[in-house]
C-alpha positions as CSV (number, residue, x, y, z in Angstrom):
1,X,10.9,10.4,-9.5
2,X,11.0,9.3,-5.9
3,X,8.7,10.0,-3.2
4,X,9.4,12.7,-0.4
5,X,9.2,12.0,3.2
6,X,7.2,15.1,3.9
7,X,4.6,13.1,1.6
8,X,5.0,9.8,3.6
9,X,4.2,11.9,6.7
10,X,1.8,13.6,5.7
11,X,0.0,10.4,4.8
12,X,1.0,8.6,7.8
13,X,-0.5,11.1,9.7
14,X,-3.8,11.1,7.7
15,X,-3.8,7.5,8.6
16,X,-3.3,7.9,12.2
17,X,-6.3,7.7,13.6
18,X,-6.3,3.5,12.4
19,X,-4.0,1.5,14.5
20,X,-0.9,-0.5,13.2
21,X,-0.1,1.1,10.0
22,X,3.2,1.2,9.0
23,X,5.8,1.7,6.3
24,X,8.4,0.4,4.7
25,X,11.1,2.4,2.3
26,X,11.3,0.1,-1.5
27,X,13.4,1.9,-4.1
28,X,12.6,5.7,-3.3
29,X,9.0,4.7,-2.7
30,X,7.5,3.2,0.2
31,X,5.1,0.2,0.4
32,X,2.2,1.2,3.3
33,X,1.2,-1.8,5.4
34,X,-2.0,-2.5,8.0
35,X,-2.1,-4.9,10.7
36,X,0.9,-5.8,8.7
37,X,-1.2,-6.7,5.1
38,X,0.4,-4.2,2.1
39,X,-2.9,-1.8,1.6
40,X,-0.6,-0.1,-1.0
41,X,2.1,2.7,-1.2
42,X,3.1,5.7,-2.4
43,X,4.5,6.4,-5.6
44,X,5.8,9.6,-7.3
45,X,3.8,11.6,-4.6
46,X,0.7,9.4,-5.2
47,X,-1.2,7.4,-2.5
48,X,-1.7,4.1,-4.5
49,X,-4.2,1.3,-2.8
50,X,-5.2,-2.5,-3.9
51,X,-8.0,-3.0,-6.4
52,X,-10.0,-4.4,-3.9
53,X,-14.2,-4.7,-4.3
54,X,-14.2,-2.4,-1.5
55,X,-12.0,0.6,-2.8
56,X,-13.9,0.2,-5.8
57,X,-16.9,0.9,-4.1
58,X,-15.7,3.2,-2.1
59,X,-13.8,5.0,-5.0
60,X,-16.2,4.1,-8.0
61,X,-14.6,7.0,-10.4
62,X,-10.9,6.2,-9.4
63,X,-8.4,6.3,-11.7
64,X,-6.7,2.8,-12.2
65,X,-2.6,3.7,-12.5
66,X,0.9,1.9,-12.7
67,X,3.0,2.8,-9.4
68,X,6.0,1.1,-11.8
69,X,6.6,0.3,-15.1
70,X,5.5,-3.4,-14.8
71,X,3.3,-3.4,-11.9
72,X,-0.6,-4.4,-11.5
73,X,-2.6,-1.3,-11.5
74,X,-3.3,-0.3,-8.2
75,X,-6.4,2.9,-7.5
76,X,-4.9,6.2,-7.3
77,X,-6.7,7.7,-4.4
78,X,-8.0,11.6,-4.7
79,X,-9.3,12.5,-1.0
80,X,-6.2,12.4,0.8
81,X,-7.2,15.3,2.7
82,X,-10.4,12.9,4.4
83,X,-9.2,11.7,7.7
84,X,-12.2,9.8,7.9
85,X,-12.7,8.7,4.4
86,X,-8.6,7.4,4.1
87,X,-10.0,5.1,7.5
88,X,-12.7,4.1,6.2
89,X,-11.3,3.0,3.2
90,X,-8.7,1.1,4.7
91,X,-10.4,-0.8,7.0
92,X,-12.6,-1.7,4.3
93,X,-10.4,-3.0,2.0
94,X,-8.3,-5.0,5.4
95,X,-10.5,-8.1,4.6
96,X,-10.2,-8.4,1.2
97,X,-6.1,-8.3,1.0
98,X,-4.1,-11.3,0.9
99,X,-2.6,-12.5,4.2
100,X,1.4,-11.9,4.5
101,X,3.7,-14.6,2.6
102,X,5.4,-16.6,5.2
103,X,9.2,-16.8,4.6
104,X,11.1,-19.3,3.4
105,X,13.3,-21.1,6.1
106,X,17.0,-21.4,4.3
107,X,18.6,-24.0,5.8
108,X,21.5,-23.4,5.8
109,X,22.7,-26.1,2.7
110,X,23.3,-24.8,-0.9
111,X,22.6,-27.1,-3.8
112,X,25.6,-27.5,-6.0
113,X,24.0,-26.3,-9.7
114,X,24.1,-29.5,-12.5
């Protein structure tokens, strides 16, 4: 089951009050992203974050879920309807996520397979 945009939004604008969160659509789901690190996504109509030390303190009763078959569990988070608690957990967890992957430069030349 896929996600609905009148979820994303109301999300988003739960979030609004932090600066530079963003989105990005991924298979009828969509991958949530601040100061351009993924925090998590929403899946099935479920705001999913990063096990992160700080969630998990934040969220110590939190239920661990799959957002995909084959996935790392990720925190399924309950008080979506906290302004102040969805800001405070994200900035909390900011720290603790990994930094962006750089992409690969492809120059240009492919390899000729053996």
């Amino acid at each position: 089951m896929a996600s609905s945009k009148e979820y994303l939004h109301f999300i988003l604008e739960q979030l609004s009050d932090l600066d530079d969160i963003s989105y990005r659509p991924m298979m009828g789901e969509f991958i949530l992203y601040y100061r351009g690190k993924i925090v998590g996504g929403i899946y099935d109509d479920r705001l999913l974050v990063k096990k992160t030390r700080s969630a998990l303190e934040l969220m110590p009763a939190a239920i661990c879920e799959l957002p995909y078959e084959g996935a790392k569990e990720m925190l399924l988070v309950d008080d979506v309807d906290s302004k102040a608690f969805l800001a405070e957990l994200v900035e909390a967890m900011y720290d603790e996520l990994p930094s962006p992957k750089q992409k690969r430069k492809n120059s240009g030349v492919r390899q000729k397979p053996h």
